[in-house]
C-alpha positions, 0 to 999 in steps of 0.5 A, a space after each residue: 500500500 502506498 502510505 502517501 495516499 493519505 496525504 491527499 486527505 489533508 483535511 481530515 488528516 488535520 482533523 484526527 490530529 484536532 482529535 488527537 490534541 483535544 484528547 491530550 490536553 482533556 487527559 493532562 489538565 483534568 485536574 487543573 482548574 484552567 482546564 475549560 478555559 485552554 480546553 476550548 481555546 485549543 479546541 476553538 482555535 484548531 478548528 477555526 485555522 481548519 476552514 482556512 487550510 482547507 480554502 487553500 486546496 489545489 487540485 481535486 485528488 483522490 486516494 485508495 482506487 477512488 474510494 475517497 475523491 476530492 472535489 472543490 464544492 466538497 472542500 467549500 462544503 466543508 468549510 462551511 460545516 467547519 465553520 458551524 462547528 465553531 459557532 457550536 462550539 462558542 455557543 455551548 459554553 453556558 451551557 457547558 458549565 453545567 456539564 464541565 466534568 464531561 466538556 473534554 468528551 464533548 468536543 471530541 464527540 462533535 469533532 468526531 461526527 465533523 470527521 464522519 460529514 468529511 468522509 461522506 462529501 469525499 466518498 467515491 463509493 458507497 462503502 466509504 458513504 455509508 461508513 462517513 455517515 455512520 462515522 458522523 451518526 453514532 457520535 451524534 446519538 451520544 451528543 443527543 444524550 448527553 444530558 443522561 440524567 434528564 428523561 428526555 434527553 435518553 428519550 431523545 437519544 433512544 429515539 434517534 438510536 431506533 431512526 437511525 438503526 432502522 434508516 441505516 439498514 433501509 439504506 443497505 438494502 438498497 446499496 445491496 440492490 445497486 451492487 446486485 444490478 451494476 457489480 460494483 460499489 463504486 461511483 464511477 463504475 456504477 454509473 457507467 452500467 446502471 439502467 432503470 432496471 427494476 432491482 436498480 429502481 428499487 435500490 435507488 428508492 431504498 437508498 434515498 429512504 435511508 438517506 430521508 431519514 438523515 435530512 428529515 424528508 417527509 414521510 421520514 421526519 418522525 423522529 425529529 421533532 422529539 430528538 430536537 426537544 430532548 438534545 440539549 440546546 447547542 446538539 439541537 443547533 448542531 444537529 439542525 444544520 451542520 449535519 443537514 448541510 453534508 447530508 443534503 449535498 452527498 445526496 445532490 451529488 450522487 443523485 447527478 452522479 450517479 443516477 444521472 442516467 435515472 433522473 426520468 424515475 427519482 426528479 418526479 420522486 423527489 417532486 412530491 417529497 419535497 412539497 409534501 416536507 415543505 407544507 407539512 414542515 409549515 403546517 406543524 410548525 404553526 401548531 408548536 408551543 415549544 420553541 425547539 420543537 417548533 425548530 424541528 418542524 422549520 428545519 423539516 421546511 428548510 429541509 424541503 427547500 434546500 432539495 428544492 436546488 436539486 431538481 434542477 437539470 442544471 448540477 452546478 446551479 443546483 449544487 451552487 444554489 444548494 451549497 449557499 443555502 446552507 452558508 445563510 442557513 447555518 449562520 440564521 439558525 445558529 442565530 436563533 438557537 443561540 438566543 434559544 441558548 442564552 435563554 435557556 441557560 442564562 435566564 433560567 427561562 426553558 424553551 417554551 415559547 412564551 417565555 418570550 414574551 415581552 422579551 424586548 422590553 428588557 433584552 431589546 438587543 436580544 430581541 432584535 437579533 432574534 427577529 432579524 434571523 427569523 426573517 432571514 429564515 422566512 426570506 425577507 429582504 434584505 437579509 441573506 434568507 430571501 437570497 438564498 431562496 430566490 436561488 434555490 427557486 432557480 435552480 429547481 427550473 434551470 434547464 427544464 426542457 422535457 417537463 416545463 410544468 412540474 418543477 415550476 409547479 413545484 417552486 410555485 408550491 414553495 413560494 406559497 409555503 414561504 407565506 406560510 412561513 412568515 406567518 408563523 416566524 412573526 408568531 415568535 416575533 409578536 410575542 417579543 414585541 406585542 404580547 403583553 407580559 406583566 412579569 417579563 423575563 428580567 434583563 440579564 447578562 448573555 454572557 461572552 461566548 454567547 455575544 460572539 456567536 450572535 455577532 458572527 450569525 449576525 454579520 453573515 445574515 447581513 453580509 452574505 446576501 449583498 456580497 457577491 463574491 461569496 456566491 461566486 466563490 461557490 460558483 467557481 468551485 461547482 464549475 459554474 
């Protein structure tokens, strides 16, 4: 075996040696009463340096016979997810005082699942597919429960152990079914053979199950909201974004890649899924009273539009188009769950909604951040929201020539959920500004860590709508 392979797995090589200093420094200072302070400036630190070394990539390359391929909108996908891992990171620090003797673990188990979403985007199989998003899922379920001394942080984590069991063995059969039709388990090689057999139709439907249940497509979102609700406040977060984001593009790729030559049998699937995970995700949502929960049903929405891009006959508008939806809505959501946090941990208030009300009358500052992500996620302008949806609404019709009506019939379902939308985000927003409240939560301190990641949420909502030269840079990289 030729060990100079790995060097072209820089990014996560850089990743394992992140794991490998987290681990020394939990080991040798957990003792020291300096250990959570060096522990997550180490921890934040590597991470944040990561995104730039992998910015700096030169050519796609692969390693081990194409089992692990490169790609320049993996590598842009994978700073954006790093980049959301260090805005989880900051977030959690309220919160992780509670839980101070396990932080070590902590950090180690979300850079553990960061690993699994990198070996997902640079797989050239299933194989190595399959064994990223396992990599990505286990760590996850132990994050979901790491609060194992609250019922429904167990509950939450044995729910997302049962989904992910099921839709993982779903998704092997359906691997199983490919390599029976083509032989193999490789990209390239499958797509070179595949027809629309029946064993090959059956092994893509089962396959895009499995992987429904990761994103949250309707009729696979069952679990989510329930796992939303028990996880503690910054796994939420995490889990509502970052591991959306990998999961949503490797499907997007192989989907063109693979079965470019099936796209008459999953582009009409994929039609109904997606506005059934659209209006189910709004409709629910409307009903909530508890704010995670009602995070759950939006990302099931959000989920929806992001597989919006995909329909698109043109795969680097798609992948442009989806790979900036998740930018803006990492840095909406992460917003949002941030005040959830703050609230939560620093007020001592829980996640119902109505502890929100009449929030601007003592934390205005609060209230207002909150408020601008909000309309970023519904898409008002001038936020970065109403960018990234107008893209996503473009790339479900560019290069539609054979069936003109469905995917324009299918944006314009979208455009009418976003309505919807807005309906219920401006539920959360009347309760800050106009619900009366005689006994409003009182004004406290949001603490540092806290303000850090609202400031960077903030700018990016701002910023990345006006500044063109983020979507080109993803443009460039998907070959556009």
């Amino acid at each position: 075996m030729n060990y100079g392979q790995f060097l072209n797995m820089i990014p996560e090589f850089y990743l394992v040696v992140i794991l490998i200093i987290v681990f020394a420094v939990d080991f040798f200072m957990h003792k020291s009463e300096k250990k959570h302070d060096v522990l997550f400036a180490v921890t934040l630190g590597l991470t944040v340096v990561l995104p730039v070394r992998i910015a700096l990539l030169g050519e796609p390359a692969e390693a081990f016979g194409g089992i692990y391929v490169t790609s320049q909108i993996a590598n842009v996908m994978k700073v954006i997810l790093t980049v959301g891992t260090a805005i989880v990171l900051i977030m959690s620090q309220a919160w992780l005082k509670t839980n101070s003797r396990y932080e070590g673990e902590y950090y180690m188990l979300l850079l553990s699942t960061l690993l699994g979403m990198y070996m997902m985007l640079s797989s050239g199989s299933f194989l190595m597919f399959f064994l990223g998003l396992e990599m990505a899922s286990v760590p996850m379920a132990c994050l979901v429960a790491f609060d194992k001394k609250k019922k429904d942080s167990a509950e939450a984590a044995a729910k997302y152990v049962l989904m992910a069991t099921f839709s993982s063995g779903v998704m092997l059969f359906g691997i199983s079914f490919i390599y029976a039709a083509t032989g193999s388990l490789y990209f390239d090689n499958v797509a070179a053979v595949i027809k629309a057999s029946p064993i090959a139709i059956m092994g893509m439907v089962f396959f895009f199950s499995g992987l429904g249940f990761k994103i949250s497509l309707v009729p696979f979102h069952f679990w989510t909201a329930d796992t939303y609700q028990g996880a503690p406040t910054p796994v939420t977060g995490y889990l509502s974004v970052v591991s959306k984001g990998a999961a949503t593009l490797t499907l997007a790729i192989i989907l063109v890649k693979v079965f470019g030559s099936m796209i008459a049998w999953w582009q009409p699937m994929l039609w109904v899924v997606i506005m059934l995970t659209i209006t189910i995700g709004n409709l629910m949502a409307i009903r909530q009273t508890e704010l995670k929960r009602f995070m759950a049903f939006s990302s099931i929405s959000q989920a929806g539009y992001i597989m919006l891009a995909v329909i698109g006959a043109d795969p680097a508008t798609s992948q442009t188009a989806l790979t900036f939806y998740v930018l803006v809505y990492v840095v909406a959501n992460m917003s949002v769950f941030s005040v959830i946090s703050a609230v939560e941990h620093r007020a001592g208030a829980g996640t119902k909604m109505s502890a929100y009300n009449g929030l601007y009358q003592t934390n205005p500052k609060l209230a207002f951040i909150m408020t601008i992500a909000l309309f970023s996620l519904a898409g008002i302008p001038p936020f970065a929201g109403m960018f990234s949806k107008f893209f996503v609404f473009m790339a479900g019709v560019a290069g539609q020539d054979q069936a003109p009506f469905w995917p324009y019939f299918v944006v314009f379902i979208a455009l009418i959920n976003t309505v919807i939308s807005l309906y219920y985000y401006l539920l959360i927003v009347k309760a800050m500004y106009i619900t009366k409240e005689e006994n409003p939560l009182p004004t406290f301190r949001h603490g540092t860590a806290i303000n850090a990641a609202l400031a960077i949420c903030t700018v990016g909502i701002v910023l990345f709508g006006v500044c063109s030269c983020v979507y080109e840079w993803i443009a460039n990289a998907a070959g556009m």
